[in-house]
C-alpha positions as CSV (number, residue, x, y, z in Angstrom):
1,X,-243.8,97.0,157.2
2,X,-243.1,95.1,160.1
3,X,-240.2,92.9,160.8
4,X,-241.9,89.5,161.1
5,X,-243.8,90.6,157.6
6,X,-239.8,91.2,156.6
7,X,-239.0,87.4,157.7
8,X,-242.2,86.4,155.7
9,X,-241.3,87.7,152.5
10,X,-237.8,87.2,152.7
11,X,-238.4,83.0,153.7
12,X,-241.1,82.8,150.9
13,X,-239.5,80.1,148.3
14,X,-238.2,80.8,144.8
15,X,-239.7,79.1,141.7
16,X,-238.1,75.8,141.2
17,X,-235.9,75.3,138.7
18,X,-234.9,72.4,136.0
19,X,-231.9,70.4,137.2
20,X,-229.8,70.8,134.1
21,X,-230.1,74.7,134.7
22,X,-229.6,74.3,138.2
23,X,-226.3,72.5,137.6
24,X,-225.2,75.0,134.7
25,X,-226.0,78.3,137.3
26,X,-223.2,76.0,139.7
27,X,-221.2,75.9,137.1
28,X,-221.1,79.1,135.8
29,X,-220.8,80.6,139.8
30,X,-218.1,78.6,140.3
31,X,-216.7,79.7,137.2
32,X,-216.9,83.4,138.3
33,X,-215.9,83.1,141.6
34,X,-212.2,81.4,140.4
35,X,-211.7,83.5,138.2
36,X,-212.8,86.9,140.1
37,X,-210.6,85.7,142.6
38,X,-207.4,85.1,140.6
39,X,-208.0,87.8,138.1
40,X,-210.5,90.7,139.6
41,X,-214.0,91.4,138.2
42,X,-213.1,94.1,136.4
43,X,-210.5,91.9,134.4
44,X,-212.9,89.1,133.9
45,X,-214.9,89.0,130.9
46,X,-218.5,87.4,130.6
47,X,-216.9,85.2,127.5
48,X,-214.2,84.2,130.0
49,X,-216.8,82.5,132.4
50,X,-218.9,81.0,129.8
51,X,-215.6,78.9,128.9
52,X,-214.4,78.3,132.4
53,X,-217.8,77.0,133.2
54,X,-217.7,75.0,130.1
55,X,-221.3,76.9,129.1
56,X,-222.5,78.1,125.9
57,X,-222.1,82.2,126.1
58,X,-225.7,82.4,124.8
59,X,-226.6,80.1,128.2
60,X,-224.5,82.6,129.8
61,X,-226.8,85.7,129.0
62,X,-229.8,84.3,128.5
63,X,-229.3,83.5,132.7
64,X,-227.4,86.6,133.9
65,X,-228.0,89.4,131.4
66,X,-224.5,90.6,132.1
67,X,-222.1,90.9,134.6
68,X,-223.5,92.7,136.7
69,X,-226.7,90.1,136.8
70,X,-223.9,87.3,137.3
71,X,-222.6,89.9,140.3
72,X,-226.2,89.7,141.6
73,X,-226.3,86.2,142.2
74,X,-222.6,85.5,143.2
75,X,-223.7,88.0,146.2
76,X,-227.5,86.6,146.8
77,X,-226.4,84.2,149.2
78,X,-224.0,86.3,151.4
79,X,-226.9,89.0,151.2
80,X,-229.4,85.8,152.7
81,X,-227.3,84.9,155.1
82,X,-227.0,88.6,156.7
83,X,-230.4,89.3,156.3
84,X,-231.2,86.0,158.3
85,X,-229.0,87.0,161.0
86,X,-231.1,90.6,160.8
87,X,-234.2,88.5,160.9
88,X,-233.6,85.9,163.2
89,X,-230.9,85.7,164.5
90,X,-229.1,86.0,168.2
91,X,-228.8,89.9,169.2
92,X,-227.7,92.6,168.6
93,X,-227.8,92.0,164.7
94,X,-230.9,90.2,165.3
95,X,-234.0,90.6,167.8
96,X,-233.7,91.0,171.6
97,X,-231.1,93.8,171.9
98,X,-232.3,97.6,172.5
99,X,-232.8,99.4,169.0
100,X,-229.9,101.3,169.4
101,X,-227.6,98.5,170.0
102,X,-228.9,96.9,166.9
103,X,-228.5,100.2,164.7
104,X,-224.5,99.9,165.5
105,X,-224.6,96.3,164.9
106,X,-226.4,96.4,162.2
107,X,-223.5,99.0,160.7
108,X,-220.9,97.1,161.6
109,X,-221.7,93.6,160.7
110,X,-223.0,94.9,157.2
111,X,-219.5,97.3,156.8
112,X,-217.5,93.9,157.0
113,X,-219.6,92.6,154.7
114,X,-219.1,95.7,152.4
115,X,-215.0,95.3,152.5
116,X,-214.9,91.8,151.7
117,X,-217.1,92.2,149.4
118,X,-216.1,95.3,148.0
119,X,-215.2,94.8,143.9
120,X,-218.7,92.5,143.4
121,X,-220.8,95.3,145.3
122,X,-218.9,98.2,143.4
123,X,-220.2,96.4,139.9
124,X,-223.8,95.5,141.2
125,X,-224.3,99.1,142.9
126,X,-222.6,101.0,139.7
127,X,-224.0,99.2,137.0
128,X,-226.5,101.1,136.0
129,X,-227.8,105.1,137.3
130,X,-229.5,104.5,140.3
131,X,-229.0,100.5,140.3
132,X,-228.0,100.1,144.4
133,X,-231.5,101.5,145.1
134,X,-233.3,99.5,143.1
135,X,-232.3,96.2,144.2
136,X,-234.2,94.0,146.8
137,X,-231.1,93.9,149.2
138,X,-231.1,97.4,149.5
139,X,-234.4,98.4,150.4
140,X,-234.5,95.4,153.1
141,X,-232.0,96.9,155.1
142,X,-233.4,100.2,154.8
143,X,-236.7,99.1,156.1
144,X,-234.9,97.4,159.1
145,X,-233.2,100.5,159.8
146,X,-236.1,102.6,159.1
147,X,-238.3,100.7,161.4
148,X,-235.3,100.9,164.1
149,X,-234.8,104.6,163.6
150,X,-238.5,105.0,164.2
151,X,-238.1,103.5,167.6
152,X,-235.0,105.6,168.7
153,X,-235.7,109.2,167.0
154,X,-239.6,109.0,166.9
155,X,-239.6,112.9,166.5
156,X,-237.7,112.6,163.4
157,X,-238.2,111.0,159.8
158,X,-236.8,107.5,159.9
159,X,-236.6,106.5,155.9
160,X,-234.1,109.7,155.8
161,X,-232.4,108.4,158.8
162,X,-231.6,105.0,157.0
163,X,-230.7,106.5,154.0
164,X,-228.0,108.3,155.6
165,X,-226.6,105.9,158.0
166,X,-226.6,103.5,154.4
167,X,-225.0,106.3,152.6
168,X,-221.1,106.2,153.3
169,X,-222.0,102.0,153.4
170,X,-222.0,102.5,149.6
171,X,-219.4,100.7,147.7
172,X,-218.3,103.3,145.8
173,X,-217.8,105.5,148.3
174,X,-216.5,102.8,150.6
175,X,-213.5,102.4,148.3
176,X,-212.1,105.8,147.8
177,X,-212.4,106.6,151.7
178,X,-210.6,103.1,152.0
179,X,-207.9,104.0,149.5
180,X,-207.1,107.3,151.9
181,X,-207.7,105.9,155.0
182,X,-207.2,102.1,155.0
183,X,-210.6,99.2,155.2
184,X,-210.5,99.3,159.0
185,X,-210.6,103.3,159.5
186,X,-213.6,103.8,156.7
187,X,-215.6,100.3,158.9
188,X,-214.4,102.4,162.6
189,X,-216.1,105.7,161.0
190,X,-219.4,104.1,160.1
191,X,-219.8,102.6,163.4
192,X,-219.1,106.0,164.7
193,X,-221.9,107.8,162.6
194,X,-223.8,105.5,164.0
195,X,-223.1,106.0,167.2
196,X,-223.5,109.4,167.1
197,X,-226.9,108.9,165.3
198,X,-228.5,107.0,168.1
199,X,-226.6,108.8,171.1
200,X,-228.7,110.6,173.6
């Protein structure tokens, strides 16, 4: 796949929605978002935003599923906003900068992402066997990388390439080389496997 057939699918609109849900899913964001904040996700309780949002808990689940669902919408709007900048916007995250460049920039724009979103990504990724594969967010910016890899090590298999590089960007594995090293060593060291990945 092809990065202007990435834009296309990723600008294709969702299914409208009825206002009194739409205003309920703003509530209940809000809701999460305060009390994440104040409390930490993994204090928070899905009962606990139903009544800060002023929602019925049954409204609650029917929407998210569980917290992790409600996790996966809090970030879907960071996650747009980086995969725009991927897409279309000014280089080296987005088009116009050599491959390389964008493979570092890439990995270093999406590892601030990663710390200051670390708690929500560690409950989406973890929520489930397997669950940061399987989400959409995921395998978009393994395609970008793939298809970047693809250009700089032709000779060698690019979806393994981008599985690596997106390996230590795992939340789970971001934290506890945080907690020994500190947030801005663990960002420094994935830039530098990246580095060292696209280095002649």
């Amino acid at each position: 796949m092809d990065e202007p057939r990435l834009l296309q699918i990723f600008r294709e609109e969702p299914p409208k929605e009825r206002a009194d849900a739409a205003r309920n899913r703003e509530k209940v964001l809000a809701a999460a978002i305060k009390l994440f904040r104040e409390h930490g996700v993994d204090n928070v309780s899905m009962d606990a935003v139903a009544a800060e949002a002023g929602v019925g808990k049954g409204t609650l689940f029917r929407r998210f599923g569980d917290k992790s669902g409600l996790v996966f919408a809090l970030l879907d709007n960071k996650e747009k906003l980086l995969q725009e900048a991927v897409l279309a916007g000014p280089p080296p995250v987005g088009p116009g900068a050599p491959a390389k460049e964008r493979i570092v920039a890439f990995v270093e724009v999406y590892a601030g992402y990663l710390f200051e979103n670390i708690d929500l990504l560690r409950v989406s990724e973890t929520s489930s066997p397997g669950a940061r594969y399987r989400v959409g967010a995921y395998r978009f910016w393994h395609a970008h990388l793939r298809m970047l890899l693809a250009e700089v090590r032709p000779a060698d298999d690019p979806a393994v390439l981008a599985h690596a590089l997106l390996a230590p960007l795992g939340a789970e594995h971001a934290a506890a080389v945080a907690a020994e090293l500190g947030p801005e060593r663990a960002r420094i060291e994935s830039k530098l496997l990246a580095q060292a990945l696209v280095s002649d």
